[in-house]
N, C-alpha and C positions, 0 to 999 in steps of 0.2 A: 590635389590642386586646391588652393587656398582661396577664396572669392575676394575679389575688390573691397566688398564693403568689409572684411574681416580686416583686410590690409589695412587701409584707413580708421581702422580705430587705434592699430597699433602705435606706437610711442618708439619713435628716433632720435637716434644722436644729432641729423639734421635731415634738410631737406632732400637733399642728394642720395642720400640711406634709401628713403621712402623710394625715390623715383628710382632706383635703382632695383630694386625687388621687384616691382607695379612692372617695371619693365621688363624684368626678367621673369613673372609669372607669365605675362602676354605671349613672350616669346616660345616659354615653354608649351602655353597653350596649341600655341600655331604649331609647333615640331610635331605636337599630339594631333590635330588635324590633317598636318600631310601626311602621316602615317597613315591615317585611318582612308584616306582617299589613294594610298597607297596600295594599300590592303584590298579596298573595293576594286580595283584593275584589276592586281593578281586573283584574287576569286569571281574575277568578271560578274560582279554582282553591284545593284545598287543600296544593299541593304544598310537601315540608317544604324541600329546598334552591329557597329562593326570596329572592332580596336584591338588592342594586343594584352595578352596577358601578360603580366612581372611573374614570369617562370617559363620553365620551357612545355615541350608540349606535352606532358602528361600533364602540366596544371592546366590545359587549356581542356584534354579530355575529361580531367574532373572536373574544371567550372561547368562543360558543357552539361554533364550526368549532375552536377549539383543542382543545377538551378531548372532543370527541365522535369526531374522523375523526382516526386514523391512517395514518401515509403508506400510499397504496398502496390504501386503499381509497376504493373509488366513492361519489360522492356527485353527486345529480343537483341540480340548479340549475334552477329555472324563472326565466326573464329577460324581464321583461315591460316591461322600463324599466332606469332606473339601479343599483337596490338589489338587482337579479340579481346582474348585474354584476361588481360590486364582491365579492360573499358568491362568485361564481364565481374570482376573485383571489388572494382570501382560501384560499379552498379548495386552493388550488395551493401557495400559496406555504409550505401547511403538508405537501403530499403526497400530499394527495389526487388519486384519477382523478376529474377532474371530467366530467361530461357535460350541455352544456349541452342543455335544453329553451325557445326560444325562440317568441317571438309578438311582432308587432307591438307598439308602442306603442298604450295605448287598448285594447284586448283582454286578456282574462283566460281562465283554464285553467281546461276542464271536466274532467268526471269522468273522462271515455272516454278522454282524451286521459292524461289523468294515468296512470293502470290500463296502459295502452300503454307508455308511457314506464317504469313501474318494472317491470312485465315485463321489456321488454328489456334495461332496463340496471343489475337487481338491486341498486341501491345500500343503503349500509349507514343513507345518510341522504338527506331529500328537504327542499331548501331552497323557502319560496316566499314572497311578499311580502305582507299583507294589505293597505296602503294605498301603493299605488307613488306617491310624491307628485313624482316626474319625470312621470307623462302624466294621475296626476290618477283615478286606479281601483282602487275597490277590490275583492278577489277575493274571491268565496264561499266561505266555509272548509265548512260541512256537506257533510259523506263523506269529506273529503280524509283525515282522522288514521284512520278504518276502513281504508280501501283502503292505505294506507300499513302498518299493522298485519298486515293481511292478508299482504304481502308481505316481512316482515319488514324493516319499513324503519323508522325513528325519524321524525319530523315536527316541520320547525324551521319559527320564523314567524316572520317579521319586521312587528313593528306600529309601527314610531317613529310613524309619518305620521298613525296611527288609533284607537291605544288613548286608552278617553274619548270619541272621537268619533264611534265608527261600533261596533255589536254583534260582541262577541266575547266566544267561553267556551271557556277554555283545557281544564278538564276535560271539560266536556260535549262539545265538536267533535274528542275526542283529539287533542290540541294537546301535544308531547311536551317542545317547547323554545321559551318565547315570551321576545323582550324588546323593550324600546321605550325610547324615551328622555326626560327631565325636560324636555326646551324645548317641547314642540309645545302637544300640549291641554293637559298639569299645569302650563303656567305658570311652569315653574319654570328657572332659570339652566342654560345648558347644562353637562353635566359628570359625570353620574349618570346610571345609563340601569338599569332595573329588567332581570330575568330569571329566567325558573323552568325548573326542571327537572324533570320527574315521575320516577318510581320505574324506568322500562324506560331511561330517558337514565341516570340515575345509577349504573345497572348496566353499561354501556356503557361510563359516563366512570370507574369505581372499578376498573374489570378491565382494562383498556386494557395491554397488551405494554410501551407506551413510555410517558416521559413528556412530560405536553403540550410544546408550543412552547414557552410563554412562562410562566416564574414568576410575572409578574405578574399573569396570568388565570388561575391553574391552580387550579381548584375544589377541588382535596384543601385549599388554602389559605386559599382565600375561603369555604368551608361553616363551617371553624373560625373563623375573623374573623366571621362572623355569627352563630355560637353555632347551626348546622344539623347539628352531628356526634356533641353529646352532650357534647365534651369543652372542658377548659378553657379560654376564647380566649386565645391567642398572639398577641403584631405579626408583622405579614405587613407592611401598608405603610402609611403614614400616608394617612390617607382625605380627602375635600374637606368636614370639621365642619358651615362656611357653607352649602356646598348641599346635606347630608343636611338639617339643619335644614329648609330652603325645601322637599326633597322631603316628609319628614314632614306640612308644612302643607297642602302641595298633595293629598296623599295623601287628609289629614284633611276636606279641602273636599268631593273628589270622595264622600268617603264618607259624609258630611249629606248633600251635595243628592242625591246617587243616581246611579247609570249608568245606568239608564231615561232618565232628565233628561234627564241631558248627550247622549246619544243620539241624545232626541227635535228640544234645542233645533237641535243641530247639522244635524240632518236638517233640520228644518223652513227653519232659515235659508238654508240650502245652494240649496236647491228654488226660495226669494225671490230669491236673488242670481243663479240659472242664469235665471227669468224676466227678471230686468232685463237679462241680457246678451245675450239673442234679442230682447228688446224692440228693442234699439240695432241692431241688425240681426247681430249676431255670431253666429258659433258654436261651439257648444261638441262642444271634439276628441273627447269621448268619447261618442263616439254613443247607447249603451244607457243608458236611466236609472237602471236597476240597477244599472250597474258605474261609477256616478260616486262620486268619494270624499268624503263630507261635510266635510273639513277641506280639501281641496286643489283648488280648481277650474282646471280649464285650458281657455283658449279658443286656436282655432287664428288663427294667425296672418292679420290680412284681407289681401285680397290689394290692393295697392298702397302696404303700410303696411312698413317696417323696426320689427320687434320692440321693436327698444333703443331707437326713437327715442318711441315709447309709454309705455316706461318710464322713461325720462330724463326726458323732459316732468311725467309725473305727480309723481317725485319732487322735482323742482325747486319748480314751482307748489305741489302739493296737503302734500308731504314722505311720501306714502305711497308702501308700497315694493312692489311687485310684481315678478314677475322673469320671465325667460323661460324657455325650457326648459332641464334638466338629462341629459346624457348621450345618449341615442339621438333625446331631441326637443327638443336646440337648432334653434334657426332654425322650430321645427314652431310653438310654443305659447306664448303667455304663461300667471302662475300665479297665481293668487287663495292667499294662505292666509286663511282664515276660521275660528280656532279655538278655544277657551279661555273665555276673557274679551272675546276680541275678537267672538266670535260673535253679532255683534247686527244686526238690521234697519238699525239706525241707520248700523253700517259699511260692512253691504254698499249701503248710498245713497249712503255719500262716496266709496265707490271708485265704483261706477256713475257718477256725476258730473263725476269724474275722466277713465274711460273714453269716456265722451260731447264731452267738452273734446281729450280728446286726437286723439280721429276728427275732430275736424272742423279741427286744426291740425297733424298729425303726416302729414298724405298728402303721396305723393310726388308730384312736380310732374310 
């Protein structure tokens, strides 16, 4: 974003040129604002640096590890699937001592286990996933951001897979660092991925020794591009206009019909699709019902059946796209996404159908 007084030095064909820019910078500003008060609903937070990244959510999980860990210090990772993983990578490749906390696919991190883990390895930040949408679970955030506080630790959360779709409250669960991303439940073009920072992170990321990795992520940068600093916005880097817009509308939806809603529908339809798929004689990888994730269903692989051959069939015949597993549980799972707009009774009957058609022509001979 470009400031006023930069505008007005500039030199036009006429006066109409000038007021047309001025006016179109202002406008842009305010689309950049309701977004960000957008954002603060759906992460039920009031935290003041809060806006969207120009990328989808893996640049939101690397702006988040960029600007929070400097080399050399610890930061523990829980890896319950793919989205560990990767934010464990991440973490490295900026300097961080990483220490990984791992679990099976299909299993999630309790309390006891957590409290253990940053005893011993005192990190400065504690990474962990709310909707692992490689095994299909999502984690129980109440107590995590206490026990994490208690210990002097920051608390980062990764929700691409669940914000919208499953309960979550960034201030109320002390939740220090959240972000998600525009394609999953918001409906919206991949590209944009939301993120907030509360007051104990941004003390963190504004004192920091070094500076971040990456210019492109570096929140002294992007707090002024979203008018979060007070002072006048400057370009930083030209933004994706087309899908701030899309995010805007998506934002705007989710804030009529409510996160209650969307919550409930997801839930409700989630529970109808896991019935059909035990019905058909399947089952599903993730054993507890608690810890299944209402946007991402995973059934484990039946035994006489090749994965891809389930989903190749589907696609071909039905054109619906299912996939198999990602990271620790290829070859383990196929994946249902069921989320947004797609979350209806009606879809989870043409993939059931699908799935029904394919068992009875996809087994191996």
């Amino acid at each position: 974003m470009i400031s006023m007084r930069q505008i007005n030095s500039w030199s036009f064909h006429s006066q109409e040129d000038a007021c047309y820019l001025q006016t179109s910078i202002k406008v842009h500003a305010l689309i950049m604002d309701e977004i960000k008060a957008g954002i603060q609903y759906a992460f039920q937070t009031t935290n003041n640096l809060t806006l969207a990244i120009s990328g989808s959510g893996h640049a939101a999980m690397e702006a988040a590890l960029a600007n929070v860990v400097e080399p050399g210090e610890v930061v523990l990772i829980a890896i319950h699937g793919v989205w560990g993983e990767r934010a464990a990578d991440i973490a490295e490749r900026i300097g961080g001592d990483v220490k990984r906390f791992v679990k099976p696919p299909g299993e999630c991190f309790n309390l006891q286990e957590i409290e253990q883990a940053l005893v011993q390895h005192k990190p400065v930040l504690f990474f962990i996933t709310h909707g692992e949408s490689s095994s299909g679970v999502v984690q129980q955030m109440d107590g995590i951001g206490p026990l994490c506080h208690k210990h002097n630790c920051l608390l980062l959360v990764d929700s691409v897979a669940s914000l919208g779709g499953a309960p979550l409250y960034m201030d109320k669960q002390g939740i220090d660092i959240l972000y998600s991303g525009s394609q999953k439940v918001l409906n919206c073009p991949p590209g944009t991925a939301p993120i907030s920072f509360n007051d104990k992170a941004c003390q963190k990321i504004f004192n920091r020794k070094t500076k971040p990795t990456s210019l492109y992520l570096d929140m002294s940068w992007l707090s002024n591009l979203w008018g979060c600093d007070g002072s006048p916005r400057k370009y930083h880097h030209t933004t994706p206009i087309t899908c701030l817009f899309a995010l805007r509308e998506a934002l705007a939806i989710l804030a009529e019909e409510g996160l209650e809603k969307h919550w409930k529908l997801h839930q409700e339809n989630a529970e109808y699709l896991h019935k059909g798929i035990q019905d058909l004689g399947l089952k599903l990888f993730v054993k507890d019902k608690a810890l299944r994730l209402p946007t991402v269903t995973t059934i484990a692989v039946p035994d006489g059946y090749e994965w891809k051959d389930i989903t190749d069939f589907i696609m071909k015949k039905y054109q619906i796209e299912i996939t198999g597993g990602l990271g620790p549980t290829i070859g383990m799972v196929l994946r249902i996404g069921l989320m947004g707009v797609n979350s209806t009774k009606a879809n989870a009957d043409l993939v059931l159908q699908a799935l029904k058609d394919a068992l009875q022509n996809c087994k191996k001979s």
